[in-house]
C-alpha positions as semicolon CSV with decimal commas, in nm:
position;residue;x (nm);y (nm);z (nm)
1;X;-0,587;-1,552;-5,409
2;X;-0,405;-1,324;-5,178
3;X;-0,541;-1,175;-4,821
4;X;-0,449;-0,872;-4,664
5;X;-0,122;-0,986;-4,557
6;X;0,021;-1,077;-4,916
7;X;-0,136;-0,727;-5,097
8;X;0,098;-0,528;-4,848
9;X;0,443;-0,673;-4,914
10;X;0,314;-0,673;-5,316
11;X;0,219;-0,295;-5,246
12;X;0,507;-0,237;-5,007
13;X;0,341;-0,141;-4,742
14;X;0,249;-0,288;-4,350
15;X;-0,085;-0,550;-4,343
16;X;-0,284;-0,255;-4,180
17;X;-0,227;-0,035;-4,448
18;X;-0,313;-0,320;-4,724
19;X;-0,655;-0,370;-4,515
20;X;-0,710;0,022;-4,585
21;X;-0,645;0,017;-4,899
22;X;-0,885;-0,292;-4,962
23;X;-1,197;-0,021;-4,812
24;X;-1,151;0,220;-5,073
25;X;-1,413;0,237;-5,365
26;X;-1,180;0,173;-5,613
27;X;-0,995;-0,114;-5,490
28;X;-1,170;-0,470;-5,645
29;X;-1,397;-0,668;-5,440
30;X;-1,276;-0,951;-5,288
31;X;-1,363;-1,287;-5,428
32;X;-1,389;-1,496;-5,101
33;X;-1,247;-1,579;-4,763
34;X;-0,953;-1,780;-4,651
35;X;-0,886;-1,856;-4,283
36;X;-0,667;-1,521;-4,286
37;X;-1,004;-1,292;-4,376
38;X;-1,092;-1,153;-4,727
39;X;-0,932;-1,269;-5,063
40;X;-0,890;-1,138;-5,331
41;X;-0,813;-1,251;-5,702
42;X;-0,404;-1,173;-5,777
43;X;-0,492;-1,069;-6,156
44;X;-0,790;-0,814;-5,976
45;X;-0,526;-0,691;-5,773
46;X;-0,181;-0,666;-5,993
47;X;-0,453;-0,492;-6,277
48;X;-0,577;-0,215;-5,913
49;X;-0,158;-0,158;-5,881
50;X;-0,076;-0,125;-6,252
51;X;-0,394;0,152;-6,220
52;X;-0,326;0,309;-5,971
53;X;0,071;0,250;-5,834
54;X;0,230;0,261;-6,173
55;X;0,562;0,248;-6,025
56;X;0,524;-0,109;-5,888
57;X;0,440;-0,248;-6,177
58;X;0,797;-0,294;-6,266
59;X;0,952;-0,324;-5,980
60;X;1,167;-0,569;-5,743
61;X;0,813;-0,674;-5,628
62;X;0,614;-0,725;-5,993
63;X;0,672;-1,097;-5,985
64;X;0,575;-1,141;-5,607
65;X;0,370;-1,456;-5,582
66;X;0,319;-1,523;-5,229
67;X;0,359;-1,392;-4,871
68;X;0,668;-1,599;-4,801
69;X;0,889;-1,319;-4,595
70;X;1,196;-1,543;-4,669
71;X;1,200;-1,459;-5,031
72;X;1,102;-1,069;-4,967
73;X;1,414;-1,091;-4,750
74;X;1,633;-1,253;-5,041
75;X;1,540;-1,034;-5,298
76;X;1,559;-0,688;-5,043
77;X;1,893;-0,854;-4,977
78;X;2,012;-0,885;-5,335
79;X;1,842;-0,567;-5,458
């Protein structure tokens, strides 16, 4: 499951923007709550991107698992 936090560096984009995102209509409800706020299921969310962000889909970012910065730094870094 990924909160808030781990949607924006999938998506690219800053935590507050992610939590916009999450509001709109189209965006898949979110499947429970972690100590970080509202969760969502990765497959729910990767199928919302391949929708509607086509260009992410195959991407640097299309195998992102997790919000660990230190890998998003060593693949910017390698890019």
């Amino acid at each position: 499951m990924w909160t808030v936090g781990p949607i924006g560096c999938r998506l690219g984009v800053s935590r507050e923007r992610a939590r916009q995102l999450s509001h709109r209509p189209d965006f898949p409800p979110p499947v429970g709550s972690l100590s970080g706020g509202r969760a969502w299921a990765v497959d729910d969310v990767e199928a919302w991107i391949a929708e509607h962000r086509p260009t992410l889909t195959d991407g640097p970012w299309s195998n992102y698992d997790g919000p660990d910065i230190a890998v998003k730094n060593d693949i910017t870094a390698a890019g």
